[in-house]
C-alpha positions as CSV (number, residue, x, y, z in Angstrom):
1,X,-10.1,63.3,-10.1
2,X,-8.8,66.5,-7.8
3,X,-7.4,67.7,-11.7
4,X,-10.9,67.3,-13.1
5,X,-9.5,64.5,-15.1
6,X,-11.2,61.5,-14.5
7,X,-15.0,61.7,-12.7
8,X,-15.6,61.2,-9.5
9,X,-17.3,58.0,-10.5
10,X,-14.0,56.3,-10.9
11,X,-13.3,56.0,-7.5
12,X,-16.8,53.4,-7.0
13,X,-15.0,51.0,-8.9
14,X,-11.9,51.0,-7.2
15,X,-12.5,48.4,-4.5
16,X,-14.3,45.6,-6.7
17,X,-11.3,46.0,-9.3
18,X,-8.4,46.0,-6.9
19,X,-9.5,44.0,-3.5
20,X,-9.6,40.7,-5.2
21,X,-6.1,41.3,-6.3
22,X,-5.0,42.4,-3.0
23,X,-6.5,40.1,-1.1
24,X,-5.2,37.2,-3.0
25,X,-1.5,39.1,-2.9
26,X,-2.0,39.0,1.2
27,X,-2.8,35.0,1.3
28,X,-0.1,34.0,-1.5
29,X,2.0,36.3,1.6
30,X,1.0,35.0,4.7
31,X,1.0,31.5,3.3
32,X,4.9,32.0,1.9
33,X,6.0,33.5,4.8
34,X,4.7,30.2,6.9
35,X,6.3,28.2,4.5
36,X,9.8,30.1,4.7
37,X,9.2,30.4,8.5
38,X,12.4,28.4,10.6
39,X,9.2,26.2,11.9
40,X,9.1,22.8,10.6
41,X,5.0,22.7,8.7
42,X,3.4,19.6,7.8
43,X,2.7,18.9,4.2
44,X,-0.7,18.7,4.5
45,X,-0.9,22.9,6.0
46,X,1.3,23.3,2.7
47,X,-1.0,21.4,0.3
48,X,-4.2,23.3,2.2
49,X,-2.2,26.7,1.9
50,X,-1.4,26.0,-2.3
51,X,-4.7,24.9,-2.8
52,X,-6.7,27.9,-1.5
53,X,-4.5,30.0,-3.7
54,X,-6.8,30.9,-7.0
55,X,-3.7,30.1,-9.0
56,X,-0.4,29.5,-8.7
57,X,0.8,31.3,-11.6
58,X,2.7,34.7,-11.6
59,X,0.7,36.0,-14.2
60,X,-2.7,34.6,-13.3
61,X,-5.3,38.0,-13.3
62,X,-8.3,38.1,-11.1
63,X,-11.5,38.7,-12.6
């Protein structure tokens, strides 16, 4: 865009294209790092944690 090589127009598009993705990345975190916390967590936080996850696999793409 500062080149002249893309328009400005681009940069609308940016946050509906990449928040999903980030925000999903910042759950699938927060929830990991509860489960690998040295804190003992009851299986039913872990089943609510997996089961607000979109899903579970690595290569799963947001729309």
């Amino acid at each position: 865009m500062l080149s002249g090589r893309a328009p400005e127009s681009l940069l609308r598009t940016y946050h509906d294209e990449h928040y999903p993705a980030a925000a999903n990345l910042i759950a699938f975190d927060k929830g990991w790092s509860t489960l690998m916390a040295p804190q003992r967590i009851s299986w039913k936080v872990q089943k609510r944690w997996r089961s607000s996850l979109p899903d579970s696999s690595p290569n799963a793409r947001t729309a």
